[in-house]
C-alpha positions as CSV (number, residue, x, y, z in Angstrom):
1,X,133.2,284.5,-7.0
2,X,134.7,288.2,-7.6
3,X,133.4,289.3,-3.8
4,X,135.4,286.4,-2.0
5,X,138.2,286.8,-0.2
6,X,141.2,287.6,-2.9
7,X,144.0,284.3,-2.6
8,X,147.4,284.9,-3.8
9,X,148.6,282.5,-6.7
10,X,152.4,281.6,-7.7
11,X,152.4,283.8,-10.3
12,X,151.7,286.8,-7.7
13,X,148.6,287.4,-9.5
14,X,145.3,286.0,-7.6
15,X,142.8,283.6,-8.0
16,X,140.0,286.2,-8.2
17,X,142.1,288.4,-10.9
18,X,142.5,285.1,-13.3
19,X,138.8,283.8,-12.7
20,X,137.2,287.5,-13.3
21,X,139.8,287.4,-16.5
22,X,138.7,284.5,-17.7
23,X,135.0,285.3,-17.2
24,X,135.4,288.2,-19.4
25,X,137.3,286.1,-22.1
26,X,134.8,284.0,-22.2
27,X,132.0,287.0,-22.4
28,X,134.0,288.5,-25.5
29,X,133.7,285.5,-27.0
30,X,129.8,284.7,-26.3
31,X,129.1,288.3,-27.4
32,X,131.3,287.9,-30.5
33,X,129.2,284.5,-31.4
34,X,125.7,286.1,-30.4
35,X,126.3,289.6,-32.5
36,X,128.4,287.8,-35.6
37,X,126.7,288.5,-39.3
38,X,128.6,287.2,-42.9
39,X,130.6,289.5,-44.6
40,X,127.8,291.6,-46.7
41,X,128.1,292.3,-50.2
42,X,128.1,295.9,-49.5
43,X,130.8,295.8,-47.4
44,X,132.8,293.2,-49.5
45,X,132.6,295.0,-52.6
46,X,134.7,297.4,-50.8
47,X,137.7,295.4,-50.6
48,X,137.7,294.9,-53.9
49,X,138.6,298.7,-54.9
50,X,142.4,299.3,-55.4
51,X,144.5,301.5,-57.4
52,X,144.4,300.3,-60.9
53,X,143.0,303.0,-62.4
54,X,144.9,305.4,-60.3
55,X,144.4,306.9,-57.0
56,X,140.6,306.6,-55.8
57,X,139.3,307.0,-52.4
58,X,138.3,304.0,-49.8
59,X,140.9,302.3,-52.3
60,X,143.6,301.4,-49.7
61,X,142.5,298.3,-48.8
62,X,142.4,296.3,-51.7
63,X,145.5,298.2,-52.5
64,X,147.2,296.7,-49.9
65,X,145.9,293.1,-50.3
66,X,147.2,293.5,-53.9
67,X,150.6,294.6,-53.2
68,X,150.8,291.7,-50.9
69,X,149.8,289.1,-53.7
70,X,146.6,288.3,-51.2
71,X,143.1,287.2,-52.9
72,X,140.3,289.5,-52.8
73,X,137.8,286.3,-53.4
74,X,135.1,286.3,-51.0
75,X,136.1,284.2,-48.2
76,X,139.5,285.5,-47.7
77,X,138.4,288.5,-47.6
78,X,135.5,287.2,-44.7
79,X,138.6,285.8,-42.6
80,X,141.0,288.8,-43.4
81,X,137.6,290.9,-41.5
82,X,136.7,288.2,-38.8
83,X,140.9,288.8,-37.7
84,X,139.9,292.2,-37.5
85,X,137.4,292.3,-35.8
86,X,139.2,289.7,-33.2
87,X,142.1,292.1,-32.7
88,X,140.0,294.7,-32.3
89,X,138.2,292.8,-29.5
90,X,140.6,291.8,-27.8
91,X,142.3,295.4,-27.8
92,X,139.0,296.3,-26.3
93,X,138.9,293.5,-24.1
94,X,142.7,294.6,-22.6
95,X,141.2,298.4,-22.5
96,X,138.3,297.9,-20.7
97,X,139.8,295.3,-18.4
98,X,143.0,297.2,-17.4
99,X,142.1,298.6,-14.0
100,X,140.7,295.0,-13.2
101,X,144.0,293.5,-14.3
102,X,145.9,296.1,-12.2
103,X,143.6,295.4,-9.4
104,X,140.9,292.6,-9.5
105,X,137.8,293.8,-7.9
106,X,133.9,293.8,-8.2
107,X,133.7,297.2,-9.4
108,X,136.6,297.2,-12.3
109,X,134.6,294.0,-13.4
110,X,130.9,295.3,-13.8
111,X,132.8,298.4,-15.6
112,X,135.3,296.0,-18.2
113,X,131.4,293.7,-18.6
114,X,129.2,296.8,-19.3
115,X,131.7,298.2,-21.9
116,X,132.5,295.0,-23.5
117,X,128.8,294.0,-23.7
118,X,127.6,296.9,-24.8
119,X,125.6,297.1,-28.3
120,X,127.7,299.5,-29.8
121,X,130.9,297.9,-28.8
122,X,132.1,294.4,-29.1
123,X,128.9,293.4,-30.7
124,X,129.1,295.7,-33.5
125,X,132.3,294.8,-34.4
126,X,131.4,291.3,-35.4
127,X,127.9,292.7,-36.7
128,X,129.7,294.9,-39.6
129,X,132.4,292.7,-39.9
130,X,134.7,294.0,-42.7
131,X,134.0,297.6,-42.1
132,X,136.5,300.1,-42.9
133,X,135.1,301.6,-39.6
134,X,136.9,298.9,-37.4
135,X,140.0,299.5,-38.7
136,X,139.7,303.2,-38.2
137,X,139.2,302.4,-34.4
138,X,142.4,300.3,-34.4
139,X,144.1,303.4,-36.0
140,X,142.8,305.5,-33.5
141,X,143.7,303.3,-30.7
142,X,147.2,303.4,-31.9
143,X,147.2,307.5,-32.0
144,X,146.6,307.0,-28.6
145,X,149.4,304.7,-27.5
146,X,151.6,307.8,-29.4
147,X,149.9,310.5,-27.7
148,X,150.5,308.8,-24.1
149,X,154.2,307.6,-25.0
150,X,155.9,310.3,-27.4
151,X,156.7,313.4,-26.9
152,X,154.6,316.2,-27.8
153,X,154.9,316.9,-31.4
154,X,156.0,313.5,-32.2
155,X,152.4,312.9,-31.0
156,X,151.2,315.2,-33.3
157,X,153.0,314.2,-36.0
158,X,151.6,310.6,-35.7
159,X,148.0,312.0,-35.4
160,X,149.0,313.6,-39.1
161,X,149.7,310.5,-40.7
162,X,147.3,308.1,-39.0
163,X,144.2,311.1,-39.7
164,X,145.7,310.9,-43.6
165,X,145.5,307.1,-43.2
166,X,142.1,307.1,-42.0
167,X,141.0,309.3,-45.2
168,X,142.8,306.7,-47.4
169,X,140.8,303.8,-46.0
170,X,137.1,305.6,-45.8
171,X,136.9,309.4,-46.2
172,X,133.9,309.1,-43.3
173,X,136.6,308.0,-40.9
174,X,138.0,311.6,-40.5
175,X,134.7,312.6,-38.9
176,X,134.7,309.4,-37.0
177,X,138.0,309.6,-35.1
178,X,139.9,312.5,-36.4
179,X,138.4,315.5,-33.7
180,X,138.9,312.4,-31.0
181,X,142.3,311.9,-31.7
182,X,143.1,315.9,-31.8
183,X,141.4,316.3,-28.6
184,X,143.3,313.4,-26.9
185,X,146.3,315.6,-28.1
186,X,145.1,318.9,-27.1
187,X,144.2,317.1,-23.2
188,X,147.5,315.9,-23.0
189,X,149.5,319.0,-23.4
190,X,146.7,320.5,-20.8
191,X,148.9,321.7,-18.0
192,X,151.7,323.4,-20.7
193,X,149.3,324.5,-23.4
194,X,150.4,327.2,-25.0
195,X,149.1,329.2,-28.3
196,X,151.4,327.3,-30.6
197,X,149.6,324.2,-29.6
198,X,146.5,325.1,-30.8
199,X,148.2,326.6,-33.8
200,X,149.9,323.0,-34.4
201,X,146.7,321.6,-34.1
202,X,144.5,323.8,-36.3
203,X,147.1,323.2,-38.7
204,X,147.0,319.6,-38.3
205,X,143.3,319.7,-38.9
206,X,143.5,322.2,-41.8
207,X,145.9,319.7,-43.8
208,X,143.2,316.7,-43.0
209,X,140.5,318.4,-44.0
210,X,141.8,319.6,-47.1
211,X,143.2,316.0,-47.7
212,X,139.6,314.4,-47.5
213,X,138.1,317.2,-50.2
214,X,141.0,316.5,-52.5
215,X,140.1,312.4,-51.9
216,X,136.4,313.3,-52.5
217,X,137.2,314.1,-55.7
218,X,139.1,311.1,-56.4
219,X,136.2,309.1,-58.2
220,X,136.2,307.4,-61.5
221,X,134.2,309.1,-63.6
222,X,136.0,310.0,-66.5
223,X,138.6,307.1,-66.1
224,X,135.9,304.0,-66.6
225,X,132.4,303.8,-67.2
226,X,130.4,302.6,-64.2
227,X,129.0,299.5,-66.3
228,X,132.7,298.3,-67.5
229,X,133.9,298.9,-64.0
230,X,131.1,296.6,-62.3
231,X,132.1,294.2,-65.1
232,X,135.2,293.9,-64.0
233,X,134.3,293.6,-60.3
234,X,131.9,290.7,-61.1
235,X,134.8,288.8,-63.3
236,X,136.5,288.6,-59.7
237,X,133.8,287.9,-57.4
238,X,130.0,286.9,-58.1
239,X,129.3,289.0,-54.7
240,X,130.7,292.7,-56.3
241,X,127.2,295.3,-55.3
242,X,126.3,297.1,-57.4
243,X,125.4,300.3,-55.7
244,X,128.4,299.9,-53.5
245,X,130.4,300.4,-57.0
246,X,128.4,303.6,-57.1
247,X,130.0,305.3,-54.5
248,X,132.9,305.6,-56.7
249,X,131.0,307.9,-59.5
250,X,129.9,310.1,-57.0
251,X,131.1,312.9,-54.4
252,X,129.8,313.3,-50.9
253,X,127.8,316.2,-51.5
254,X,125.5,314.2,-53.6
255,X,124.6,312.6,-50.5
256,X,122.8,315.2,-47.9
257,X,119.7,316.0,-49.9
258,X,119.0,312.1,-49.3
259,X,120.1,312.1,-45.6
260,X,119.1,314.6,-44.4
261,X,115.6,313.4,-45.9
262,X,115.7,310.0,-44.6
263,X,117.4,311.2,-40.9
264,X,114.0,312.8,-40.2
265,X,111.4,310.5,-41.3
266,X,109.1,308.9,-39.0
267,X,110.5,305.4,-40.1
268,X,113.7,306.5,-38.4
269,X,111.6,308.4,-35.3
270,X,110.6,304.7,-34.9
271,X,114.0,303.1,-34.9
272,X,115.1,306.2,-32.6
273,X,112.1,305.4,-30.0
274,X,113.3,301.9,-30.4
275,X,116.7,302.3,-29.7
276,X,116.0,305.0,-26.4
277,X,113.8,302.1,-25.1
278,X,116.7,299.7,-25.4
279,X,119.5,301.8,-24.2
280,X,117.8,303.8,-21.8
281,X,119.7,302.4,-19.2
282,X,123.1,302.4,-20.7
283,X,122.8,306.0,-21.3
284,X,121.8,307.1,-17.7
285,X,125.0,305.0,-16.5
286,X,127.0,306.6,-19.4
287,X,125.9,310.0,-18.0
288,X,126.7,309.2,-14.5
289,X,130.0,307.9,-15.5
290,X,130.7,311.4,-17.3
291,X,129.3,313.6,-14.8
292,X,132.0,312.2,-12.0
293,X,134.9,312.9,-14.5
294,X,134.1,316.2,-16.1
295,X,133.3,317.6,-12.5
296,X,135.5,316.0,-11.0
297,X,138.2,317.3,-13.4
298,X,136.4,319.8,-14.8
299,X,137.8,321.4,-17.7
300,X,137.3,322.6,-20.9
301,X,139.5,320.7,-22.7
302,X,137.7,317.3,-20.8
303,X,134.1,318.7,-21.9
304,X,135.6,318.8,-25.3
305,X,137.3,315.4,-25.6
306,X,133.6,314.1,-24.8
307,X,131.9,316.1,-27.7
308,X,134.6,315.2,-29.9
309,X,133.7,311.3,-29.3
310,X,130.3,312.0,-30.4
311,X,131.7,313.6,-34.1
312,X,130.0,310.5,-36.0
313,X,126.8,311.4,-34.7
314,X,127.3,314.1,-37.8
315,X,127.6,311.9,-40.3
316,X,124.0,311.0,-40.1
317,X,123.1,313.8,-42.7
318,X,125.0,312.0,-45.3
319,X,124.8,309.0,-44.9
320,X,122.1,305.9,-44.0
321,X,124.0,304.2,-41.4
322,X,122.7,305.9,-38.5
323,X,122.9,303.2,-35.8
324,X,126.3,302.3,-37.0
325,X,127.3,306.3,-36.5
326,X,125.9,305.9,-33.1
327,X,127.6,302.4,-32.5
328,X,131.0,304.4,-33.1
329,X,130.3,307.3,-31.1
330,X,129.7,304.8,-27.8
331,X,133.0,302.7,-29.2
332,X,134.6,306.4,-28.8
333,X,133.0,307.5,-25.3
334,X,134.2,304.3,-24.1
335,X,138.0,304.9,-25.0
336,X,137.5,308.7,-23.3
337,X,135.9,307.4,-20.2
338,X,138.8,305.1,-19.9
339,X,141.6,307.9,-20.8
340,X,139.9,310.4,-19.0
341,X,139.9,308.2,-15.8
342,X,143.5,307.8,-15.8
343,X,144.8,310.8,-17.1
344,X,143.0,313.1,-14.8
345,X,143.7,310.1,-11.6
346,X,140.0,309.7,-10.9
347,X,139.9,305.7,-11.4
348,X,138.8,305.1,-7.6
349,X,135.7,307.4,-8.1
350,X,134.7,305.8,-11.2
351,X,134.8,302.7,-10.0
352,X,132.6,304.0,-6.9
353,X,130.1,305.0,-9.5
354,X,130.3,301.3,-11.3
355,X,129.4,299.8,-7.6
356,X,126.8,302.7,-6.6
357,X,125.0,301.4,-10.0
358,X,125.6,297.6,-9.8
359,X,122.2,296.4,-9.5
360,X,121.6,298.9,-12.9
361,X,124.8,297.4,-14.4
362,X,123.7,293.8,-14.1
363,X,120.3,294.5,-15.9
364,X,122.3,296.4,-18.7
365,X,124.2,293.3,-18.9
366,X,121.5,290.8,-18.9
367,X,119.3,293.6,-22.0
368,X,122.6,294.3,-23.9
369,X,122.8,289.9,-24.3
370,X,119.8,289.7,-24.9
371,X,118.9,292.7,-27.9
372,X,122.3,292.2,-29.4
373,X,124.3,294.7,-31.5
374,X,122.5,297.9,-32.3
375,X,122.6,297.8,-36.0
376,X,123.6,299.8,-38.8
377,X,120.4,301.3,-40.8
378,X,118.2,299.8,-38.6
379,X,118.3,299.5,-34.7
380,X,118.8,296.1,-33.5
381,X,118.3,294.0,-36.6
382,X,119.3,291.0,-35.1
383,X,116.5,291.5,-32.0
384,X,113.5,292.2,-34.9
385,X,112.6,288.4,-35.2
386,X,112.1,287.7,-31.1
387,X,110.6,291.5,-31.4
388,X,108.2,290.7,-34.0
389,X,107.3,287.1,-31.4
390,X,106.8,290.0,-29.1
391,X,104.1,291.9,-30.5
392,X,102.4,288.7,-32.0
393,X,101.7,287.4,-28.8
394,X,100.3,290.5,-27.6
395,X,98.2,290.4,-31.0
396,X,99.9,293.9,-32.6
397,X,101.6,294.1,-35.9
398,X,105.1,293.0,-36.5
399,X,107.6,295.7,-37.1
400,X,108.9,295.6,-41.0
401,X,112.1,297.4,-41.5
């Protein structure tokens, strides 16, 4: 349908451009049903944090739901995540789909379907719905938007507030998007960078940085006894978790002896094998996709916006959620590939990439529907069960998580 001859309709735009739209609408919206998982406990508890007993970190949320007179019970709270996780989508769905809006073709298709398909994309997003982590992607989209429309140090400026935002929502989401959003800034200045720049920017960083230490340290021991504070989660929802309450007794550092411990086990070696064998060929067209922008642009500053999508890859020595690290740090390299592409005017060759690999794109598509989202502790929860049919009918073991 794409490959036919392109047909002008009234509104200017063609009948290729709105079936090819369409077709991914409807993709989003199959991958959002195939990959969707309730609102954990875990995650819910979350929500349920606010301000009460003074400031205390990952307490924004339920801050905000209670200065707006909104419920916290546990099926607001599911919808209030689902809408989320739908604007989010569909943010994704306009980002990945922009050159094929601009100008409908084969190519700008395969690229919007592989992104948007992808394990750690779309389908994570309705995975770990209610995440604090898909709201720091939305944040970081919209320090984007400032860094491509504002003038330099109003730019920077925005990065401040949105990196202290981030803190004030999950202190992990300054690794997560933080370097990303800096780099962005740093790429755009590239061709009137000057020492003050980097200055600005190390100073920028320095006040983050110091901002999620003094948040660390914003727990409630001292304030409330963990016991009376569970309580009093439980009196407003049956679904408070108990170890999620935990988190606010405790500072990050109590974390890495455990992380580091569990990172490498050979029950995660095993998720890790599984995960290469899934991905394999999403990372070789990942690569191929960077190789033709960094060389072909080839700069320092490019190599370093890349690394700098990868940053939640460190918080795997402090935390379990390994796959859901990784599912973030592909959500990141697929913003970059996009801004790279049209920042450095190499859209054209990335799109000869996309149709050099088509046949390779098609089968990521077809694997990516088929294993679902990649997980958070474990890879590709939601694939274990047709896994498990797997190995049964070649007679092995099935794989316990």
């Amino acid at each position: 349908m794409l490959a036919a001859p392109i047909v002008q309709a009234r509104n200017g735009y063609t009948v290729a451009g709105i079936a090819g739209l369409s077709l991914l609408g409807l993709l989003a919206g199959g991958l959002a049903i195939r990959a969707f998982a309730p609102l954990e406990d875990w995650v819910y508890t979350h929500w349920l944090f606010n301000y009460e007993f003074g400031l205390v970190k990952r307490g924004l949320a339920g801050q905000l739901l209670s200065a707006l007179g909104v419920s916290t019970d546990y099926q607001t709270v599911g919808v209030i995540s689902i809408a989320i996780s739908t604007v989010l989508s569909a943010l994704l769905l306009g980002l990945f789909s922009v050159d094929f809006i601009r100008r409908p073709s084969m190519a700008a298709w395969l690229f919007a379907a592989f992104w948007l398909a992808h394990p750690g994309t779309l389908q994570h997003a309705y995975f770990d719905v209610g995440r604090f982590d898909t709201i720091g992607v939305l944040l970081m989209l919209l320090a984007a938007l400032f860094i491509r429309t504002s003038t330099k140090y109003q730019a920077l400026f925005a990065v401040l507030l949105i990196g202290i935002f981030q803190v004030l929502f999950h202190e992990a989401n300054f690794l997560m998007f933080m370097p990303l959003m800096l780099a962005m800034w740093l790429f755009k200045q590239r061709s009137s960078l000057m020492r003050s720049d980097v200055i600005a920017a190390c100073v920028v960083l320095g006040v983050v940085i110091g901002f999620v230490c003094f948040m660390d340290t914003k727990t409630l021991s001292g304030r409330v006894g963990l016991d009376a504070y569970y309580a009093h989660l439980l009196s407003i929802s049956d679904h408070a978790h108990p170890y999620s309450v935990y988190v606010l007794f405790k500072a990050v550092d109590s974390n890495l002896q455990s992380g580091l411990g569990r990172l490498i086990s050979l029950y995660n070696a095993a998720n890790v094998v599984y995960m290469g064998m899934a991905l394999f060929l999403s990372f070789v067209l990942i690569a191929r996709m960077l190789r033709v922008i960094l060389f072909g642009g080839s700069s320092f500053l490019s190599i370093l916006l890349v690394l700098s999508a990868l940053s939640p890859l460190a918080l795997s020595f402090i935390g379990f959620d390994y796959y859901r690290w990784w599912s973030v740090a592909l959500m990141n390299l697929g913003v970059v590939v996009v801004f790279l592409a049209h920042e450095q005017g190499q859209v054209s060759e990335l799109m000869a990439v996309v149709m050099q690999n088509r046949y390779w794109v098609v089968a990521c598509l077809l694997l990516d529907l088929i294993v679902g989202p990649l997980g958070v502790m474990d890879s590709f929860q939601s694939f274990i069960p047709l896994w498990n049919f797997i190995l049964s009918a070649c007679g092995l073991a099935p794989y316990v998580p």
